[in-house]
VEXDOZA-71348 format. One record per atom (N, C-alpha, C): residue number from 1; x, z negated, y; atom name. Coordinates in nm, 3 decimals. Each point is the difference from the previous one (the first is absolute). Example, Ala and Ser with C-alpha at 12.3 -4.5 7.8 and 13.67 -1.06 7.14 Angstrom:
% VEXDOZA-71348
+------+---------+---------+---------+------+
! resi !      px !      pz !      py ! name !
+------+---------+---------+---------+------+
!    1 !   1.319 !  -0.780 !  -0.569 !    N !
!    1 !  -0.089 !   0.000 !   0.119 !   CA !
!    1 !   0.090 !   0.000 !   0.120 !    C !
!    2 !  -0.035 !   0.072 !   0.105 !    N !
!    2 !   0.082 !  -0.006 !   0.119 !   CA !
!    2 !  -0.077 !  -0.073 !   0.109 !    C !
+------+---------+---------+---------+------+
//
This chain:
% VEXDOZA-71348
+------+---------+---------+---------+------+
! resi !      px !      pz !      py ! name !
+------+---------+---------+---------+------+
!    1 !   0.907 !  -0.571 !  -1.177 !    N !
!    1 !  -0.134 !   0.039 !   0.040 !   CA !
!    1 !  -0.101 !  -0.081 !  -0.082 !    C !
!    2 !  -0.098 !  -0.059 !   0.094 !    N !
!    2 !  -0.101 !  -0.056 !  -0.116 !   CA !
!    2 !  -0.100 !   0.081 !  -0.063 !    C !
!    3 !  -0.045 !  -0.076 !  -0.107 !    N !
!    3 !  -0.105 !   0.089 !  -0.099 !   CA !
!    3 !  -0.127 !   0.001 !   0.098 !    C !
!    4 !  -0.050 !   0.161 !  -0.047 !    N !
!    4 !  -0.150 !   0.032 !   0.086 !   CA !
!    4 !  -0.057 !  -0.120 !  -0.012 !    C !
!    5 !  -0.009 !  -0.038 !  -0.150 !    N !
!    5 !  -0.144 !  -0.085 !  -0.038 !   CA !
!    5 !   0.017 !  -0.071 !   0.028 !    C !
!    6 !   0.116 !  -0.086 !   0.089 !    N !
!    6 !  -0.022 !  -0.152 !   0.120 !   CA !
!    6 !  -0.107 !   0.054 !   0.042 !    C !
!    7 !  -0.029 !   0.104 !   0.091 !    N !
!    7 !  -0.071 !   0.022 !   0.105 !   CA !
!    7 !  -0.144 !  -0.031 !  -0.050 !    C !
!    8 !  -0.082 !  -0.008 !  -0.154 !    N !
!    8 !  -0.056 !   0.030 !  -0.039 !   CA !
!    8 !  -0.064 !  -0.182 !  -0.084 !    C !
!    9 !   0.119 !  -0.033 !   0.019 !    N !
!    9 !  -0.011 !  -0.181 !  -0.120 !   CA !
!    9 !  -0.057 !  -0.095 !   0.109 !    C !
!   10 !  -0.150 !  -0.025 !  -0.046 !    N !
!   10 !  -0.025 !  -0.124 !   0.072 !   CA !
!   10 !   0.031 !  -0.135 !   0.005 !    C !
!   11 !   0.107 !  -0.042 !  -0.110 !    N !
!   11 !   0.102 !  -0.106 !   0.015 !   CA !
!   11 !   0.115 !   0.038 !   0.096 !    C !
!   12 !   0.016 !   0.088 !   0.054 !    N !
!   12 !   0.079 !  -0.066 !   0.130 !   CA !
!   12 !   0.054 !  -0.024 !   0.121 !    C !
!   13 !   0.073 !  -0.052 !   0.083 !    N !
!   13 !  -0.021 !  -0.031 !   0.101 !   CA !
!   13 !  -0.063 !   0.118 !   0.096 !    C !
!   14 !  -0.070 !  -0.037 !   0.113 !    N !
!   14 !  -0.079 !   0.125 !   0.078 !   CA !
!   14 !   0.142 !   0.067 !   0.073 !    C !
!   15 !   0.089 !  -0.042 !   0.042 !    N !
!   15 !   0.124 !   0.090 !   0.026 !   CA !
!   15 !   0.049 !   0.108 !  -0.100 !    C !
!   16 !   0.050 !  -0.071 !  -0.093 !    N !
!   16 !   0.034 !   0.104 !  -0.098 !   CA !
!   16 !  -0.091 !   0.113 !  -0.030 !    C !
!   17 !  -0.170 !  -0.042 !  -0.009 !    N !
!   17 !  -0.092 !   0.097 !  -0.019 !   CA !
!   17 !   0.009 !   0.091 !   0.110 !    C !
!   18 !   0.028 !  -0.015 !   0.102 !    N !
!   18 !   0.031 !   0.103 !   0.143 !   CA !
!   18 !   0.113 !   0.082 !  -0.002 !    C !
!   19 !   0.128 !  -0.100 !  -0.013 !    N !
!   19 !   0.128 !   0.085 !  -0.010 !   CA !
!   19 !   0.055 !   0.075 !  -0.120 !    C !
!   20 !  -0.141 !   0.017 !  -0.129 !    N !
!   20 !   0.032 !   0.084 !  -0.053 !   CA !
!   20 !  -0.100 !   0.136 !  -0.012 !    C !
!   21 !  -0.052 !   0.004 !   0.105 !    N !
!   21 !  -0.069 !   0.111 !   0.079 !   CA !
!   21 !   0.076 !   0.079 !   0.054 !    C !
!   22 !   0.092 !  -0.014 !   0.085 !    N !
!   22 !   0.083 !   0.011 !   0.129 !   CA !
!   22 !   0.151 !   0.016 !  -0.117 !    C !
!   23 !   0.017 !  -0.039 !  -0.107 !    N !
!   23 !   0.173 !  -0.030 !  -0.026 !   CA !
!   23 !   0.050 !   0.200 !  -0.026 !    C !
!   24 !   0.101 !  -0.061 !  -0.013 !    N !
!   24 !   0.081 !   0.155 !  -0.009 !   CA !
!   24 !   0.049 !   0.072 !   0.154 !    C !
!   25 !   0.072 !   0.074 !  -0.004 !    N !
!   25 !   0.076 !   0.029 !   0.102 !   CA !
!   25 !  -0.042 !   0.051 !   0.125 !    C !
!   26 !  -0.100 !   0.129 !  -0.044 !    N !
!   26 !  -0.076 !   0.032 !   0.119 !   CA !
!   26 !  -0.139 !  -0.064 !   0.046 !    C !
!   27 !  -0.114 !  -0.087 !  -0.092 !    N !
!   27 !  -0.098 !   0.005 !   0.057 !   CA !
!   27 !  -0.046 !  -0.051 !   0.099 !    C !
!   28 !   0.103 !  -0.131 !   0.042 !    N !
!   28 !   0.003 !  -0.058 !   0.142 !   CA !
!   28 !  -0.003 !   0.069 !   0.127 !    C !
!   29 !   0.078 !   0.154 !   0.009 !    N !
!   29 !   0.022 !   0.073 !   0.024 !   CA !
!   29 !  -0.110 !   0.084 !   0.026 !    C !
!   30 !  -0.024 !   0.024 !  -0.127 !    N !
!   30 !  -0.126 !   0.103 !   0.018 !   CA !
!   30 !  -0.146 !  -0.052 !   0.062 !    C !
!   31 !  -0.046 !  -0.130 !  -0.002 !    N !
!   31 !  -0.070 !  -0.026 !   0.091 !   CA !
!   31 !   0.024 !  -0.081 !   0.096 !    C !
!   32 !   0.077 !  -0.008 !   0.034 !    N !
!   32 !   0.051 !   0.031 !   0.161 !   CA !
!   32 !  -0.025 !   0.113 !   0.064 !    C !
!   33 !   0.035 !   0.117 !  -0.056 !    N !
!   33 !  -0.047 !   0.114 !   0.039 !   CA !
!   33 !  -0.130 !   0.044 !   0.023 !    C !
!   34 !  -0.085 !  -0.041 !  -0.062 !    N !
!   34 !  -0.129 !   0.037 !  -0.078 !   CA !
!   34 !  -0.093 !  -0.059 !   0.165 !    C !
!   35 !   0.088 !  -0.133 !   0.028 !    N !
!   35 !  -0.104 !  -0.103 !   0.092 !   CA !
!   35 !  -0.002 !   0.143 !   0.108 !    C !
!   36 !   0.062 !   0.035 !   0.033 !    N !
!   36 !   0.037 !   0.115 !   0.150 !   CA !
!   36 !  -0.186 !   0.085 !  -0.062 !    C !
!   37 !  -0.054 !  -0.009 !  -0.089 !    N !
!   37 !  -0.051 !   0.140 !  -0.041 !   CA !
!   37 !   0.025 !   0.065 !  -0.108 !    C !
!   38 !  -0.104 !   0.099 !  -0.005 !    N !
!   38 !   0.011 !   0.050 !  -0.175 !   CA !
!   38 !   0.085 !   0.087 !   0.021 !    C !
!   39 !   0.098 !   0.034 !  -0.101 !    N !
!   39 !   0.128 !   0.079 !  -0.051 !   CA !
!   39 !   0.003 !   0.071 !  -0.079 !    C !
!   40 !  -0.017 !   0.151 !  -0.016 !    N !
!   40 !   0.078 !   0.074 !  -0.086 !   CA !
!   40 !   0.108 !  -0.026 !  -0.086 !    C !
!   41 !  -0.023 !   0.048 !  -0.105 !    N !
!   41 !   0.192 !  -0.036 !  -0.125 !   CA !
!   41 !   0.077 !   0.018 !   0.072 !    C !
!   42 !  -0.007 !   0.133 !   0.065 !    N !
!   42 !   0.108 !   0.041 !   0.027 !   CA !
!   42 !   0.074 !  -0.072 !   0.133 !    C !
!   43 !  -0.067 !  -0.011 !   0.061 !    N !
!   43 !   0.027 !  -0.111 !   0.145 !   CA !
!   43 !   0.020 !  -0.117 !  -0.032 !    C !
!   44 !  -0.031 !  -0.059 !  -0.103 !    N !
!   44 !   0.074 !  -0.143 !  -0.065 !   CA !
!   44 !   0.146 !   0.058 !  -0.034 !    C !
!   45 !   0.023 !   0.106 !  -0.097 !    N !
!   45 !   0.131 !   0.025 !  -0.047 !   CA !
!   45 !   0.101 !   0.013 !   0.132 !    C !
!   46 !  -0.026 !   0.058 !   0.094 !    N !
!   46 !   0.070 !  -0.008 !   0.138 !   CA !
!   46 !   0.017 !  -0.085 !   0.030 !    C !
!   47 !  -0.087 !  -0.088 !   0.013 !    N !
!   47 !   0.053 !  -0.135 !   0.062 !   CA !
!   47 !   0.101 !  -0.090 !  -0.065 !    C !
!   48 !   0.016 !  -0.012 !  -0.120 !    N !
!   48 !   0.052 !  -0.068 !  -0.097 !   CA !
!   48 !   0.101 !   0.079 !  -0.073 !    C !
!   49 !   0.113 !   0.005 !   0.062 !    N !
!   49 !   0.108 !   0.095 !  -0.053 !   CA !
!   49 !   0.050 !  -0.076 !  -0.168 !    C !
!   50 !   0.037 !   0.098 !  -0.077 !    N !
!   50 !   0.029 !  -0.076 !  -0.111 !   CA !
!   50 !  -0.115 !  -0.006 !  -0.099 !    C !
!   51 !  -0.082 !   0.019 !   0.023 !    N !
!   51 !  -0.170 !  -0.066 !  -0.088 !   CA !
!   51 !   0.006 !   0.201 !  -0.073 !    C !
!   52 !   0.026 !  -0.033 !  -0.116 !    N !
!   52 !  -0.083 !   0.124 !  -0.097 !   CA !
!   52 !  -0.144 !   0.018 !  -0.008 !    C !
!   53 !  -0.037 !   0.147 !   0.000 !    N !
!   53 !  -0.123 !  -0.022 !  -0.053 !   CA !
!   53 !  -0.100 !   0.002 !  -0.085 !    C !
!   54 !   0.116 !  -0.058 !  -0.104 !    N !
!   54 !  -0.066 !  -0.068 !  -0.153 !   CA !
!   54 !  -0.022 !  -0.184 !   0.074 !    C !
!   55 !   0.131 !  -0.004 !   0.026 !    N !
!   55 !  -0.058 !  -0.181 !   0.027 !   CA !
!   55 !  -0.130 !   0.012 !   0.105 !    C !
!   56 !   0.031 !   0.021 !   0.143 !    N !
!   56 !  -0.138 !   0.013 !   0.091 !   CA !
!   56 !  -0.126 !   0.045 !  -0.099 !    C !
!   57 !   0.008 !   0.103 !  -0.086 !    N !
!   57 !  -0.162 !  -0.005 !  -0.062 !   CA !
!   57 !  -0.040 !  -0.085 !  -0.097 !    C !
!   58 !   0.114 !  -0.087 !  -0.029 !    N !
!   58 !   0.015 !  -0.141 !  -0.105 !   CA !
!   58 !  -0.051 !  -0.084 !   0.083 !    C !
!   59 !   0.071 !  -0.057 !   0.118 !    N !
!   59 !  -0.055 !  -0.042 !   0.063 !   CA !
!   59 !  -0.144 !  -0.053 !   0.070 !    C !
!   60 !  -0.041 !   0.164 !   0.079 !    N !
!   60 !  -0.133 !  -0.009 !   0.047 !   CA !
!   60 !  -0.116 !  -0.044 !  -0.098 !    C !
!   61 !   0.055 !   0.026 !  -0.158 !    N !
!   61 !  -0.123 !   0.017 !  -0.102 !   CA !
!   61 !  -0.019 !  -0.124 !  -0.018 !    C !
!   62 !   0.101 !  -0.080 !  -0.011 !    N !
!   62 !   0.000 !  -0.165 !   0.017 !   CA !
!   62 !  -0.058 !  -0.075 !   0.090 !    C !
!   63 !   0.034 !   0.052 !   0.129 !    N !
!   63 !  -0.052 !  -0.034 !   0.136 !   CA !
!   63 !  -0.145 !   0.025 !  -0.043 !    C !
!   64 !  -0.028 !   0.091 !  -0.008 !    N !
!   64 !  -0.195 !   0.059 !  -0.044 !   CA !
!   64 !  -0.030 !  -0.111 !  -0.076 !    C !
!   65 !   0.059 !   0.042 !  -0.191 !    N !
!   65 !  -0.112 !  -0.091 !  -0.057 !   CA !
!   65 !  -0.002 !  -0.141 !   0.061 !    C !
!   66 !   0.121 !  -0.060 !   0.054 !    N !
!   66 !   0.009 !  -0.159 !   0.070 !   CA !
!   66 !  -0.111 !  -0.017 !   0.112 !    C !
!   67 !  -0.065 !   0.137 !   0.034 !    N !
!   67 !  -0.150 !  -0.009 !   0.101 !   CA !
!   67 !   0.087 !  -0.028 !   0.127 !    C !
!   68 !   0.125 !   0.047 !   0.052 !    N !
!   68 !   0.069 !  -0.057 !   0.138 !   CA !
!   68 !  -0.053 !   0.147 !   0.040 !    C !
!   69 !   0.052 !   0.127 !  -0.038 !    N !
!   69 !  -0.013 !   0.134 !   0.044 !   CA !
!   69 !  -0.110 !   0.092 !  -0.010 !    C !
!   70 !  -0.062 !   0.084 !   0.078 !    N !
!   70 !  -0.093 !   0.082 !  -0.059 !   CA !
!   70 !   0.040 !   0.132 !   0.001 !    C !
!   71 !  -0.026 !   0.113 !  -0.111 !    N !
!   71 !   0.069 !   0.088 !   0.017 !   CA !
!   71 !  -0.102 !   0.095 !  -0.012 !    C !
!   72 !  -0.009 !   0.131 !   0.113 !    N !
!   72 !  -0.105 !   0.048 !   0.043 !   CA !
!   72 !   0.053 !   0.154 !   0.030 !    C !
!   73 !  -0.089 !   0.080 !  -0.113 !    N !
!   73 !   0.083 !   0.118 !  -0.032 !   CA !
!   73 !  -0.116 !   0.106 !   0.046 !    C !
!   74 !   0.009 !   0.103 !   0.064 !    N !
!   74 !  -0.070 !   0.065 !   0.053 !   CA !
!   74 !   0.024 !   0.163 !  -0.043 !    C !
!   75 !  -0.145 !   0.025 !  -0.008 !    N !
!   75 !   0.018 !   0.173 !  -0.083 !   CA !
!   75 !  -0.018 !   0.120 !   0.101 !    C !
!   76 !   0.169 !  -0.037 !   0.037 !    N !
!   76 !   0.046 !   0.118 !   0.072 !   CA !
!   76 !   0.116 !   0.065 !  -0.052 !    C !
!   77 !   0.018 !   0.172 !  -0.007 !    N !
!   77 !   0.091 !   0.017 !  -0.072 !   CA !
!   77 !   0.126 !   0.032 !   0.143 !    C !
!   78 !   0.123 !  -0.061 !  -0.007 !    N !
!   78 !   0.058 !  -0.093 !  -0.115 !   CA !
!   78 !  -0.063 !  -0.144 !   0.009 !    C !
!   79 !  -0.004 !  -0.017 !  -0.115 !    N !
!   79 !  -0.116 !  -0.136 !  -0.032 !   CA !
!   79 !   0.104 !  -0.097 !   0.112 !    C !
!   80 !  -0.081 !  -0.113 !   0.050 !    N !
!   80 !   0.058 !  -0.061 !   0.060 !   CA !
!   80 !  -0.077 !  -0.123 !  -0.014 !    C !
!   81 !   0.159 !  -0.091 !   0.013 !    N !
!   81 !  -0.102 !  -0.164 !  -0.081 !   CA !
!   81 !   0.106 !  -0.092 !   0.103 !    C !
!   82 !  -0.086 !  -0.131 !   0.044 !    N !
!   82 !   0.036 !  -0.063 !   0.116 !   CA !
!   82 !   0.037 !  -0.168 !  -0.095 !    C !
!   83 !   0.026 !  -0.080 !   0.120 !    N !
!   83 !   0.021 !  -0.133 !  -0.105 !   CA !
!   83 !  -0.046 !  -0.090 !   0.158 !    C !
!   84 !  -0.046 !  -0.099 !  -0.059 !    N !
!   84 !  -0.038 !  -0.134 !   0.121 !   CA !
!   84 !  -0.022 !  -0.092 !  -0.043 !    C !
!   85 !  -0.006 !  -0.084 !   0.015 !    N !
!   85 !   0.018 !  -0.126 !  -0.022 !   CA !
!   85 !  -0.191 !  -0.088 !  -0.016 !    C !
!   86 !  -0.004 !  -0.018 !  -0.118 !    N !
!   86 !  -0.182 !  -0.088 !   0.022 !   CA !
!   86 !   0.050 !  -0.064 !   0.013 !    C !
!   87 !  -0.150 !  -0.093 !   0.083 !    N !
!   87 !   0.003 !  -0.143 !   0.092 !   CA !
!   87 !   0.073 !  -0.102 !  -0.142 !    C !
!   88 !  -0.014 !  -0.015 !  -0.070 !    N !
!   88 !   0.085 !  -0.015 !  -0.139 !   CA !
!   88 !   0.183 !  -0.041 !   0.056 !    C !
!   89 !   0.025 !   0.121 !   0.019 !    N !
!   89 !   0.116 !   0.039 !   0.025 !   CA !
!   89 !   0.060 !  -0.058 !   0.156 !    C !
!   90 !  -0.124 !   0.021 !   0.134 !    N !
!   90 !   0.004 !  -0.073 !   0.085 !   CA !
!   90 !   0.048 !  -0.121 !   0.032 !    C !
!   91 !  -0.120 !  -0.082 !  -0.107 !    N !
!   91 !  -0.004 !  -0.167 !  -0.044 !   CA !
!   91 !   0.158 !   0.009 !  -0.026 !    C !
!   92 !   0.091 !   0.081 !  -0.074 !    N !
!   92 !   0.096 !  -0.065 !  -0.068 !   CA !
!   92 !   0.141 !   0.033 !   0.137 !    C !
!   93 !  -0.044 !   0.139 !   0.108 !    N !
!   93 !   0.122 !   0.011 !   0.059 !   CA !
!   93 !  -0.042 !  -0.131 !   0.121 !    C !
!   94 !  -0.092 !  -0.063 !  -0.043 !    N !
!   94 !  -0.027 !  -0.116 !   0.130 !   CA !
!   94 !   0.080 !  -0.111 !  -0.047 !    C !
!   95 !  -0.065 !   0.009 !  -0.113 !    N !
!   95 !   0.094 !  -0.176 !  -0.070 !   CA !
!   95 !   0.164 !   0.022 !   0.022 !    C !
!   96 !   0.027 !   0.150 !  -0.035 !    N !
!   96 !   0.168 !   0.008 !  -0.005 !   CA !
!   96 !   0.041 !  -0.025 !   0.135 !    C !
!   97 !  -0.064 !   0.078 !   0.101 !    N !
!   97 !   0.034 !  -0.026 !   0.147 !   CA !
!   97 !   0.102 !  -0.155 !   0.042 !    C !
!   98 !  -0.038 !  -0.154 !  -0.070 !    N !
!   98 !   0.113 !  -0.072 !   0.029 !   CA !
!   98 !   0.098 !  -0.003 !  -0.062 !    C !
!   99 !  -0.008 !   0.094 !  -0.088 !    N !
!   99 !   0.131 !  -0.033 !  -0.106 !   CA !
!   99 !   0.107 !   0.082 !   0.089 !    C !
!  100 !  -0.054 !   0.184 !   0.013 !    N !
!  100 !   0.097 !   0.038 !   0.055 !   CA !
!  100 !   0.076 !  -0.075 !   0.130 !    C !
!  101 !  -0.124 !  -0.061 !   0.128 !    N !
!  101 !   0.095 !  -0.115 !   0.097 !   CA !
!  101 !   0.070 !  -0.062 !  -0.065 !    C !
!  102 !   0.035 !  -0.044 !  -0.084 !    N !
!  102 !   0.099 !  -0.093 !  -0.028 !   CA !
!  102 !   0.082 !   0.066 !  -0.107 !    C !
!  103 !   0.019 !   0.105 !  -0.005 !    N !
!  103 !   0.100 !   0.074 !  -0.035 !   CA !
!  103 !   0.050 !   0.078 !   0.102 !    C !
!  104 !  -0.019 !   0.022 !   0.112 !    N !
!  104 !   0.052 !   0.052 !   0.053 !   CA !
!  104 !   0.081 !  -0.170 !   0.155 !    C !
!  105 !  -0.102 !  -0.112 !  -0.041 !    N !
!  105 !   0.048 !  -0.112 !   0.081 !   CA !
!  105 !   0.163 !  -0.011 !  -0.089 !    C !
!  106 !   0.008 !   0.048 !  -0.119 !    N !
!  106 !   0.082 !  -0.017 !  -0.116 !   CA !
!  106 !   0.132 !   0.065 !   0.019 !    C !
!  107 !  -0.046 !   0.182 !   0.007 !    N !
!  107 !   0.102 !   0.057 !   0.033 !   CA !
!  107 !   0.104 !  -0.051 !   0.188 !    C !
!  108 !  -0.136 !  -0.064 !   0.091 !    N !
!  108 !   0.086 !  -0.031 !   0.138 !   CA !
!  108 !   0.117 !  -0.087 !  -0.080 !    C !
!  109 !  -0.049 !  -0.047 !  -0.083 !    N !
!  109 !   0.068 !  -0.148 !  -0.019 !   CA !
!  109 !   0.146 !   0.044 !  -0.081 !    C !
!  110 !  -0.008 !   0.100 !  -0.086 !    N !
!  110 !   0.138 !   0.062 !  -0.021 !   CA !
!  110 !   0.090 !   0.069 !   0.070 !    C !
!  111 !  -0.046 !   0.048 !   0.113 !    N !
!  111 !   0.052 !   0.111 !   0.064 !   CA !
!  111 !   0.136 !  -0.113 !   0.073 !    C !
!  112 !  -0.051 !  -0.086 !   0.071 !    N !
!  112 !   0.147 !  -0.094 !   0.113 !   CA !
!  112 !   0.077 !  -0.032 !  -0.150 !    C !
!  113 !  -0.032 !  -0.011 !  -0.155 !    N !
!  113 !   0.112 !  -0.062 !  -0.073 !   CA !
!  113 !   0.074 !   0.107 !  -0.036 !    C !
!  114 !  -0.084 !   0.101 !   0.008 !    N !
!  114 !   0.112 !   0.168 !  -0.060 !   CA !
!  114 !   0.076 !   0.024 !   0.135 !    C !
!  115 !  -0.050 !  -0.038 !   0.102 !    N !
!  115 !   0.082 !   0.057 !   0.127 !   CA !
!  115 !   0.161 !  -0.080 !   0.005 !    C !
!  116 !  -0.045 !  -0.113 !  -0.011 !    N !
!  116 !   0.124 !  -0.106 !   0.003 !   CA !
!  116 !   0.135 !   0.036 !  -0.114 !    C !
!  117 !  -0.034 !   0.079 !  -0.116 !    N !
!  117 !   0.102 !  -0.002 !  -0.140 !   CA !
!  117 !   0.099 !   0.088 !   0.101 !    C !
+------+---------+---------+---------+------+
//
């Protein structure tokens, strides 16, 4: 896993400064989700089988201070607090948008060599 403070060093490359926004297991994940609309914790934890929710609130808090997420808590009892994505966060599921095509041009491209073994 890389260190936060890539995300943070203006020596280096503008990739690395991005993909250590995004690094770690779920947050690719989690805004993916986020693009659909704002999300409840708890409706992230559903979606994402496996994700605790010590890491997801590790997570989102990262996602926040990184300015990708906004988290918008409303005083109703039971308190209820939403998550979405700022135009911040937008900007960044746009740039990712070709990466995932070509990860998934990636996975076509494994599938005929696993079929053949």
């Amino acid at each position: 896993m890389m260190p936060r403070s890539r995300a943070q060093d203006p020596t280096v490359c503008g990739v690395v400064a991005a993909f250590a926004v995004i690094d770690g297991k779920w947050k690719t994940s989690l805004l993916w989700l986020l693009e659909a609309g704002p999300q409840r914790p708890g409706a992230l934890r559903r979606q994402l089988p496996g994700l605790t929710e010590k890491v997801l609130t590790q997570a989102l808090r990262e996602m926040e201070e990184d300015g990708i997420i906004h988290r918008e808590t409303y005083d109703v009892l039971p308190l209820r607090t939403e998550y979405s994505l700022t135009p911040f966060g937008q900007d960044l599921a746009t740039a990712l948008a070709p990466v995932a095509d070509w990860g998934y041009r990636r996975l076509d491209r494994l599938v005929p060599a696993e079929s053949v073994s």
